[in-house]
N, CA, C and O atoms as a printed pandas DataFrame, in Angstrom:
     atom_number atom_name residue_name chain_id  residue_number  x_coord  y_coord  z_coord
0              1         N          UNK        A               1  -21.566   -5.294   -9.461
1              2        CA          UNK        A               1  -20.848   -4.352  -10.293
2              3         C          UNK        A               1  -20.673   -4.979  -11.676
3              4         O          UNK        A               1  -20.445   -6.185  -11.766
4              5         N          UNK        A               2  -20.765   -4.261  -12.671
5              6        CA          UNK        A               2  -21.034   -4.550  -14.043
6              7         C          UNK        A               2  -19.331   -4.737  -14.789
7              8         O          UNK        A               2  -18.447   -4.054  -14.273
8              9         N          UNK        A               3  -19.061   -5.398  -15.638
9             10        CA          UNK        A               3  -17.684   -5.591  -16.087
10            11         C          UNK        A               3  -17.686   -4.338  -16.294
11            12         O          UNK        A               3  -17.290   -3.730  -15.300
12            13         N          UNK        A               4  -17.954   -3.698  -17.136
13            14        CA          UNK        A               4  -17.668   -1.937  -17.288
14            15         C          UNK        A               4  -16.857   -1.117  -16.222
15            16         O          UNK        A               4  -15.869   -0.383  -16.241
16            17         N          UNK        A               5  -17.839   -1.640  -15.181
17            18        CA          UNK        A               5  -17.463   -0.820  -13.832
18            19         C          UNK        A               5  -16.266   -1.211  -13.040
19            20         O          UNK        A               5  -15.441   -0.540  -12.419
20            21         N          UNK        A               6  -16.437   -2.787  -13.284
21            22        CA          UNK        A               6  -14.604   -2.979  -12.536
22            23         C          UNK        A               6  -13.851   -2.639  -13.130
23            24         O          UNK        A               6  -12.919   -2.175  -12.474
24            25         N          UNK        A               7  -13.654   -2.596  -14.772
25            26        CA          UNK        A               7  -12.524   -2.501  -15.473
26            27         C          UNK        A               7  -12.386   -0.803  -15.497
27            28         O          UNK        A               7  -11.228   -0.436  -15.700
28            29         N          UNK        A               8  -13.434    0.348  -15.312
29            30        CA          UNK        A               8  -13.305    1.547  -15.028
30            31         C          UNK        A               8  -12.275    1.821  -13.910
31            32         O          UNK        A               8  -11.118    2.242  -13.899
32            33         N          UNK        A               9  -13.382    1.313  -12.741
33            34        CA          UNK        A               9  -12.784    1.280  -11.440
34            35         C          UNK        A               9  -11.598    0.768  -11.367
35            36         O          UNK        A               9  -10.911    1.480  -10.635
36            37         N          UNK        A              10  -10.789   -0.478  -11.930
37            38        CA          UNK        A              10   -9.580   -0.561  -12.163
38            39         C          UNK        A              10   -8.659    0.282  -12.367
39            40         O          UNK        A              10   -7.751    0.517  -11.569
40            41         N          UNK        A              11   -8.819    0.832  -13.497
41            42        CA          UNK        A              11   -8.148    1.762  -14.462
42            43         C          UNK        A              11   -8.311    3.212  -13.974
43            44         O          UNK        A              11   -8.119    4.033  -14.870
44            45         N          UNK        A              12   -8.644    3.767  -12.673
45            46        CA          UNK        A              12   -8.620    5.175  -12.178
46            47         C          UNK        A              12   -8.041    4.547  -10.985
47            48         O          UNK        A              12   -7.252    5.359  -10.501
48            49         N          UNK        A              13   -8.066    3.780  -10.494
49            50        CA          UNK        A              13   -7.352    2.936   -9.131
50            51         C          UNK        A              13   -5.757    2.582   -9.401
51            52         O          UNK        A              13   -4.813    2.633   -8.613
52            53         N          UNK        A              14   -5.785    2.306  -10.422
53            54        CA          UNK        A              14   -3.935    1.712  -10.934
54            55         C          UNK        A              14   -3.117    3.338  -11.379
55            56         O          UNK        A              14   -1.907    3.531  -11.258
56            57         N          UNK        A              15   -4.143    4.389  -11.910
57            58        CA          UNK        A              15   -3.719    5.066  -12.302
58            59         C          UNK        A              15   -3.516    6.417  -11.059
59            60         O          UNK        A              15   -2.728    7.349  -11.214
60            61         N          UNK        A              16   -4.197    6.282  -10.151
61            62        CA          UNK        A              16   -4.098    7.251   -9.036
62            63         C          UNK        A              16   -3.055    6.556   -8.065
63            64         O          UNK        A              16   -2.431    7.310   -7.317
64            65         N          UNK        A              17   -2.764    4.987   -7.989
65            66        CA          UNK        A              17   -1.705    4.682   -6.963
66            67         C          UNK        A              17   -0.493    5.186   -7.904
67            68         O          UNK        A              17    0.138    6.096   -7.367
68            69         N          UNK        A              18   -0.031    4.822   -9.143
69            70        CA          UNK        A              18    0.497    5.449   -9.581
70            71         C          UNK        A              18    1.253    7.005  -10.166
71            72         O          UNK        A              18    2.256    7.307  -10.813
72            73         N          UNK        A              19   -0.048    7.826   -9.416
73            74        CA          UNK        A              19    0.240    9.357   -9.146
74            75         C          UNK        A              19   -0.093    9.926  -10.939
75            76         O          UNK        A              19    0.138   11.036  -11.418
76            77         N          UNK        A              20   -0.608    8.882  -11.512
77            78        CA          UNK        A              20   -1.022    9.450  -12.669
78            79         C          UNK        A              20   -2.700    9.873  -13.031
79            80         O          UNK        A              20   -3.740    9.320  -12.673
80            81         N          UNK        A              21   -2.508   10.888  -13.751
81            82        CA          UNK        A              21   -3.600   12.023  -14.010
82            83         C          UNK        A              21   -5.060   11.365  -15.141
83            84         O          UNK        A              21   -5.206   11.889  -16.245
84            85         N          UNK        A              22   -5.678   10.624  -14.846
85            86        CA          UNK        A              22   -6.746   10.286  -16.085
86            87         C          UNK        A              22   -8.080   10.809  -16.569
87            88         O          UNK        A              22   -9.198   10.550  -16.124
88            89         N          UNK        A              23   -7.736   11.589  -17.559
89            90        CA          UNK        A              23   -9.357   12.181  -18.073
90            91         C          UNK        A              23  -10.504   11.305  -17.899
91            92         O          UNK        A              23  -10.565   10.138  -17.510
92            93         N          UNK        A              24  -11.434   12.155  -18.286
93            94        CA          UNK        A              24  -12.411   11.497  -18.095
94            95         C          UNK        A              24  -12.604   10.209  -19.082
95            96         O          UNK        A              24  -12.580   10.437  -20.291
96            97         N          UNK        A              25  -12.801    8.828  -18.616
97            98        CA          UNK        A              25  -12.909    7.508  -19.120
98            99         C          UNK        A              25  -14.345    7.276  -19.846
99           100         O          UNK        A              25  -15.363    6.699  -19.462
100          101         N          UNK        A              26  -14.059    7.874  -20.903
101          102        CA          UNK        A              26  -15.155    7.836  -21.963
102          103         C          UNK        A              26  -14.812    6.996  -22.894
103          104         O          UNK        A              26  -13.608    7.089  -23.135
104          105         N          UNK        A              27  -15.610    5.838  -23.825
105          106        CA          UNK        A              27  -15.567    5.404  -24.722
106          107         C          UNK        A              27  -14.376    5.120  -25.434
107          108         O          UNK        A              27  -13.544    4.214  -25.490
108          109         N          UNK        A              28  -14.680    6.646  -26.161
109          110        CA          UNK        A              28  -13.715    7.421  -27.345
110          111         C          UNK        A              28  -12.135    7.412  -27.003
111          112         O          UNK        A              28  -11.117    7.132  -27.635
112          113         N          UNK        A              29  -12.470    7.919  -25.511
113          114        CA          UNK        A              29  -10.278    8.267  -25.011
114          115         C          UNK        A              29   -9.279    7.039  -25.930
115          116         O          UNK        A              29   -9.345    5.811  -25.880
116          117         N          UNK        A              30   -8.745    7.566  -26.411
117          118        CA          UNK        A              30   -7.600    6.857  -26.623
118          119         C          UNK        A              30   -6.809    6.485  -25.345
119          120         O          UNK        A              30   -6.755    7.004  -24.229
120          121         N          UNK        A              31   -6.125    5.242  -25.982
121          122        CA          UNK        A              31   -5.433    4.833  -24.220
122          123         C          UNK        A              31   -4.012    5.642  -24.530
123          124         O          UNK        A              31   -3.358    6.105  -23.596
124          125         N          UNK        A              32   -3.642    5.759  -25.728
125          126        CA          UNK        A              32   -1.914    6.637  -25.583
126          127         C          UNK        A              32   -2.466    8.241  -25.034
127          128         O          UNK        A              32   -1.637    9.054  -24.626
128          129         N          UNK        A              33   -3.650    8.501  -25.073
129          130        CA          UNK        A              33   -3.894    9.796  -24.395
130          131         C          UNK        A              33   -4.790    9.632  -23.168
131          132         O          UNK        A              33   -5.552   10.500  -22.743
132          133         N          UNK        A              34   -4.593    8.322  -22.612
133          134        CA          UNK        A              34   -5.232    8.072  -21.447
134          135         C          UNK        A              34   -4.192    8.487  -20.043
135          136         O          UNK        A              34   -4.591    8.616  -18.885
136          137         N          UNK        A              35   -3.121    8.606  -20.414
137          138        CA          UNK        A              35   -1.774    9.238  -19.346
138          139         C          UNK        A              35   -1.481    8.170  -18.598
139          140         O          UNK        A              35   -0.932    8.422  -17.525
140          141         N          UNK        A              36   -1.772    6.601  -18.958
141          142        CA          UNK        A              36   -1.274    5.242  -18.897
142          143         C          UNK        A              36   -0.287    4.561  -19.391
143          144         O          UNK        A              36   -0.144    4.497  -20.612
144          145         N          UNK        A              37    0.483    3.995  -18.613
145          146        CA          UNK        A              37    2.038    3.816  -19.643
146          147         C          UNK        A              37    1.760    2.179  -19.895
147          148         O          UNK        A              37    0.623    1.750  -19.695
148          149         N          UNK        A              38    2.793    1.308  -20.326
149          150        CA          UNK        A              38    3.275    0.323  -20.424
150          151         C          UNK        A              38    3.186   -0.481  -18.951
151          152         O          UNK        A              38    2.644   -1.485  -18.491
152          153         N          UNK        A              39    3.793    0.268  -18.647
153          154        CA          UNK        A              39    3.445   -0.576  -16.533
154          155         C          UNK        A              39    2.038   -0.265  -15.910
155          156         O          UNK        A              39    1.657   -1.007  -15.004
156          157         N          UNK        A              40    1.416    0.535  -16.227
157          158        CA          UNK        A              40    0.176    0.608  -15.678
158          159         C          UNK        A              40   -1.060    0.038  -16.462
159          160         O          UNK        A              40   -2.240    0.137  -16.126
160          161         N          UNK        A              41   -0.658   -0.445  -17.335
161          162        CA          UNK        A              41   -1.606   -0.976  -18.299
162          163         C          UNK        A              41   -1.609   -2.618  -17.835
163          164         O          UNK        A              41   -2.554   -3.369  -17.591
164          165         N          UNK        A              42    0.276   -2.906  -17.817
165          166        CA          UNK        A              42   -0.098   -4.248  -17.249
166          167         C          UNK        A              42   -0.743   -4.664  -16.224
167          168         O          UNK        A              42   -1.473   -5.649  -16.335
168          169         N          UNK        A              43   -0.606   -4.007  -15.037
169          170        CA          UNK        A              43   -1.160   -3.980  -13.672
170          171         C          UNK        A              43   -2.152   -4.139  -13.893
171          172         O          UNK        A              43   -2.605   -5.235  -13.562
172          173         N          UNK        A              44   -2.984   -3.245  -14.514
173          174        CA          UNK        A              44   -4.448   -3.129  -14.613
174          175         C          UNK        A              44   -5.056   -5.038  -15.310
175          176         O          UNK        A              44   -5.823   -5.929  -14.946
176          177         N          UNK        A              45   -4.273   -4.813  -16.242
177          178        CA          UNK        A              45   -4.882   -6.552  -16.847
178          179         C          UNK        A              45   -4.299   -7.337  -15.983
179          180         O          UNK        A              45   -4.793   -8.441  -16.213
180          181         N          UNK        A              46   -3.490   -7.450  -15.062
181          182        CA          UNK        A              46   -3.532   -8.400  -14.072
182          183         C          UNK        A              46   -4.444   -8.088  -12.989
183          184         O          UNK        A              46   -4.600   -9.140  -12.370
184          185         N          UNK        A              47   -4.881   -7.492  -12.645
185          186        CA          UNK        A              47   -5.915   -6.730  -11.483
186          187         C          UNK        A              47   -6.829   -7.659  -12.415
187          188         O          UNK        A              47   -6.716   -8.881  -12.310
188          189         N          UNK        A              48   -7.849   -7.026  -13.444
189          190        CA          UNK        A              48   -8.529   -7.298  -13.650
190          191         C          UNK        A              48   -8.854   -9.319  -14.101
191          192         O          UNK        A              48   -9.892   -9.981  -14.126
192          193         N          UNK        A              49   -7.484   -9.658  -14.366
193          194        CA          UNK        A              49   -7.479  -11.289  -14.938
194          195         C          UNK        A              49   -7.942  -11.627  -12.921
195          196         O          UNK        A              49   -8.609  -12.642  -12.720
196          197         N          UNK        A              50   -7.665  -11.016  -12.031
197          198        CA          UNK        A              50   -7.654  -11.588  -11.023
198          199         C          UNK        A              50   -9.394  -11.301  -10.451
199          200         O          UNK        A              50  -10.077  -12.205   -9.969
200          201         N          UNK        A              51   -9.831  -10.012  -10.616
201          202        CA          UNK        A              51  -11.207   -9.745  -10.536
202          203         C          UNK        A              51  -12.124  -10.749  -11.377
203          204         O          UNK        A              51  -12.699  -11.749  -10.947
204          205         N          UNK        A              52  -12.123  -10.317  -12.484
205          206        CA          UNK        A              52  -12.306  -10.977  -13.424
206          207         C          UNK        A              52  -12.218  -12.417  -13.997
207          208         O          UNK        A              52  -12.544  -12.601  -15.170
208          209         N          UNK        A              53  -11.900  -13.189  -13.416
209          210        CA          UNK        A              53  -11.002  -14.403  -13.922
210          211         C          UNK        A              53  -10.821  -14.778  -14.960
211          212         O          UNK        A              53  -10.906  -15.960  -15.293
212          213         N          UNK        A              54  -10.421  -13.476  -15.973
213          214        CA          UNK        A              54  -10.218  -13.767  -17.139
214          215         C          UNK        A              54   -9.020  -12.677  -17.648
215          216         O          UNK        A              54   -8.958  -11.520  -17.234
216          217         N          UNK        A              55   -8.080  -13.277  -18.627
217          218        CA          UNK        A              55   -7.319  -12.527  -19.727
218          219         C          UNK        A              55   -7.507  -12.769  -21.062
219          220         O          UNK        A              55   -7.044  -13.713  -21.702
220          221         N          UNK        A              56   -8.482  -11.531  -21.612
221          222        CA          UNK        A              56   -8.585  -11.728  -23.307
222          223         C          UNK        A              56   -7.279  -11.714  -23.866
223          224         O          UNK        A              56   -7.084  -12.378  -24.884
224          225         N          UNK        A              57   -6.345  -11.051  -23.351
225          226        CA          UNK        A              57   -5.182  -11.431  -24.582
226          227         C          UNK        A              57   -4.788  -12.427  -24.170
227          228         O          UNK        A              57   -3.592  -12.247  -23.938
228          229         N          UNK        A              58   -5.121  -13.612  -23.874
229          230        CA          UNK        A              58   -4.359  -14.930  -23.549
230          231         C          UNK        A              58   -5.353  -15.699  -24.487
231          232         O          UNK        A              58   -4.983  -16.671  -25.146
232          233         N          UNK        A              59   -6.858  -15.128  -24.519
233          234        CA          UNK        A              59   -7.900  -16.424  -25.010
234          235         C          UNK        A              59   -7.905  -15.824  -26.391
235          236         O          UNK        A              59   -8.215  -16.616  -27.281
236          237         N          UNK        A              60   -7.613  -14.536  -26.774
237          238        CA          UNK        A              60   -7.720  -14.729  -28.206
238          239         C          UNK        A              60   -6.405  -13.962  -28.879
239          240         O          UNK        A              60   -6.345  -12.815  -29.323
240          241         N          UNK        A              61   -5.507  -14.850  -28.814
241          242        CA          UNK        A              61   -3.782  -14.987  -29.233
242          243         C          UNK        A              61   -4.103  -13.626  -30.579
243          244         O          UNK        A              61   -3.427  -12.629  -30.326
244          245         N          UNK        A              62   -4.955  -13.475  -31.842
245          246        CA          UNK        A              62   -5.020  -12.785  -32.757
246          247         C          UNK        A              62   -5.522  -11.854  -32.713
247          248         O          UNK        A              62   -5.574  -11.192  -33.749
248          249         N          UNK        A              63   -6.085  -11.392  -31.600
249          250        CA          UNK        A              63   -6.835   -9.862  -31.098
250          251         C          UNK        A              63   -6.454   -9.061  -31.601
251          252         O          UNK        A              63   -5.356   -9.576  -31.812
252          253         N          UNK        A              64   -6.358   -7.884  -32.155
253          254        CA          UNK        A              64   -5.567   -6.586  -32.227
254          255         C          UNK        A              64   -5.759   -6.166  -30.256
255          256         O          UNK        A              64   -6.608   -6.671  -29.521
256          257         N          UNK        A              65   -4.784   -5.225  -29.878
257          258        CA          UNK        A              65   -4.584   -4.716  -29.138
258          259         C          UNK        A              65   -5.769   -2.918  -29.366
259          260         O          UNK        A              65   -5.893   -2.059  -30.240
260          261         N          UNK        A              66   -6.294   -3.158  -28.155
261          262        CA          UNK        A              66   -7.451   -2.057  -28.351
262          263         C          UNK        A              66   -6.887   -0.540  -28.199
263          264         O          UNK        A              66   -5.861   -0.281  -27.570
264          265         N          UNK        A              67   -7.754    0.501  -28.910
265          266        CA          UNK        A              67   -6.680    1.719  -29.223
266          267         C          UNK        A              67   -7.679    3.073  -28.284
267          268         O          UNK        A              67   -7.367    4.260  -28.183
268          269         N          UNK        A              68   -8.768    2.456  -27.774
269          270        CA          UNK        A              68   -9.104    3.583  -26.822
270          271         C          UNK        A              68   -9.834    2.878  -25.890
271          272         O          UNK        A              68   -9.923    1.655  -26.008
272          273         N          UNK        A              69  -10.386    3.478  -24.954
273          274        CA          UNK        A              69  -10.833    2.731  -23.850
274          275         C          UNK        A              69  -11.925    2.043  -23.776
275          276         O          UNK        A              69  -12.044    1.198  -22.889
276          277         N          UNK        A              70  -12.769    2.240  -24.549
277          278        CA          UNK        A              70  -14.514    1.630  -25.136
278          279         C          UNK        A              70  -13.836    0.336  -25.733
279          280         O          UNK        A              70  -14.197   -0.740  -25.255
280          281         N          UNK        A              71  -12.996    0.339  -26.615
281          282        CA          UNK        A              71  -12.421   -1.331  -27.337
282          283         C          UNK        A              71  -11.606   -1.936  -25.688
283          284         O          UNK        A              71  -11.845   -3.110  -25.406
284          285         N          UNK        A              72  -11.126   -1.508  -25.161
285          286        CA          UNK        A              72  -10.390   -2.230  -24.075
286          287         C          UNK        A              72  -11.825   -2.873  -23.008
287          288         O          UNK        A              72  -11.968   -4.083  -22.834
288          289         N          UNK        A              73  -12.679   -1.939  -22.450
289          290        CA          UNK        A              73  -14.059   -2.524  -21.827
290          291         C          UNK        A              73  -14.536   -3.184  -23.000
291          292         O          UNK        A              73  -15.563   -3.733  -22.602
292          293         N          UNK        A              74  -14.419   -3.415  -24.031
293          294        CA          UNK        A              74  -15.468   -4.284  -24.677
294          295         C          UNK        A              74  -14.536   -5.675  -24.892
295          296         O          UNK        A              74  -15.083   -6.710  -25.273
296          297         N          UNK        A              75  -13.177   -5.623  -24.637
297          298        CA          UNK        A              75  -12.786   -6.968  -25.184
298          299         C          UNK        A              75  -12.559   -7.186  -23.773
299          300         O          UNK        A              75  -11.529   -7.844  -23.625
300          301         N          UNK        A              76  -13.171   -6.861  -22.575
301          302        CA          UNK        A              76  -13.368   -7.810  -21.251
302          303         C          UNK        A              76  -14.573   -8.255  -21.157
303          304         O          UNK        A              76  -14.766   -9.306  -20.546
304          305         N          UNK        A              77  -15.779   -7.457  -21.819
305          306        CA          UNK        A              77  -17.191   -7.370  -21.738
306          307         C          UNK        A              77  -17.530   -8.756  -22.438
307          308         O          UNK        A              77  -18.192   -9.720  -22.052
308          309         N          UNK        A              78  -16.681   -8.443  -23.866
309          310        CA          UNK        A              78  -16.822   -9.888  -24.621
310          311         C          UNK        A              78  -16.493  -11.541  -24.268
311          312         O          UNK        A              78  -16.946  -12.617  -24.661
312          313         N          UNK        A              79  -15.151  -10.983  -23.032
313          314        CA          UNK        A              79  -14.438  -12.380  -22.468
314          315         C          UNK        A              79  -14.947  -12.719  -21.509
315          316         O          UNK        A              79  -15.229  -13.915  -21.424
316          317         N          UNK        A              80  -15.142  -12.181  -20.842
317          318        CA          UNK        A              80  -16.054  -12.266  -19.574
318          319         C          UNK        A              80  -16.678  -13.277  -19.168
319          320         O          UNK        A              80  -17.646  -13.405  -19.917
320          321         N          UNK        A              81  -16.672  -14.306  -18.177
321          322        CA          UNK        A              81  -18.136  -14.911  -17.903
322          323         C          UNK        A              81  -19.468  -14.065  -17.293
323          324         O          UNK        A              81  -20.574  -14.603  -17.353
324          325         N          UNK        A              82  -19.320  -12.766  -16.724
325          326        CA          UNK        A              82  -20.108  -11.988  -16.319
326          327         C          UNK        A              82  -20.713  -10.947  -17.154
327          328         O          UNK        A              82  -21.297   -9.936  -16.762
328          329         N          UNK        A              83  -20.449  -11.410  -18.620
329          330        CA          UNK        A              83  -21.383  -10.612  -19.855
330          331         C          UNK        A              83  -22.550  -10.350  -19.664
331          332         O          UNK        A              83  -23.193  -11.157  -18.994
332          333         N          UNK        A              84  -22.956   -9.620  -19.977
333          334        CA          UNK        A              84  -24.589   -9.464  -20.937
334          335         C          UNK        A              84  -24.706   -8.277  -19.582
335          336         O          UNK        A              84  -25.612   -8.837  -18.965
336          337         N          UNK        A              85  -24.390   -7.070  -18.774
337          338        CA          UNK        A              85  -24.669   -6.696  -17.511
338          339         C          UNK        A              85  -24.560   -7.032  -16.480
339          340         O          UNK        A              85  -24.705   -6.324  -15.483
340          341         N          UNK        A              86  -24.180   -8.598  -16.518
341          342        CA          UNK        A              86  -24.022   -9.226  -14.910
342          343         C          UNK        A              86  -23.045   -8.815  -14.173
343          344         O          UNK        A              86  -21.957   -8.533  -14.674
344          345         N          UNK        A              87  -23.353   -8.694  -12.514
345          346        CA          UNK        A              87  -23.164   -8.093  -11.626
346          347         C          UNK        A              87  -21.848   -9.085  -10.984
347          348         O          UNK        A              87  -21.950  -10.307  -10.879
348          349         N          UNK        A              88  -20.839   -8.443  -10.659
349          350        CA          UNK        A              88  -19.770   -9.357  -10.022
350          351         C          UNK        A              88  -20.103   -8.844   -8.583
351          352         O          UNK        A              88  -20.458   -7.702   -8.293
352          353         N          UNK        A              89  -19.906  -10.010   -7.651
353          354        CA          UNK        A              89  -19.801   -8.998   -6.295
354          355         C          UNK        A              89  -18.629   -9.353   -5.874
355          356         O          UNK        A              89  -18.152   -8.834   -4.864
């Protein structure tokens, strides 16, 4: 599974145990119109620091905070040791 795909799959998984509603996870979505709050956002970056074994907002302290969902998959895509397409199993 491709970083894309866990951090998707994350983020419709945190958001359905949560009983919350998420459009379709395109690029573009903004995350304040992603129907994701403050608590489900964290979950998700701990899910994923644990999938993943990584947290970009820890490795790059000056990040801006990403404003739709294409910048949020790309600043895991970027942190990642499983970049470039590689497959996590």
């Amino acid at each position: 599974m491709s970083v894309r795909d866990t951090v998707q799959r994350t983020i419709a998984a945190v958001a359905s145990e949560q009983g919350k509603t998420v459009p379709n996870l395109n690029d573009d979505l903004s995350l304040l119109d992603s129907g994701l709050d403050s608590l489900a956002l964290a979950v998700i970056v701990a899910r994923l620091e644990d999938e993943l074994g990584v947290d970009p907002f820890q490795i790059e302290s000056d990040a801006a905070f990403p404003l739709t969902i294409g910048e949020f998959v790309s600043l895991y895509e970027h942190a990642s040791p499983m970049r470039n397409g590689a497959s996590i199993s």
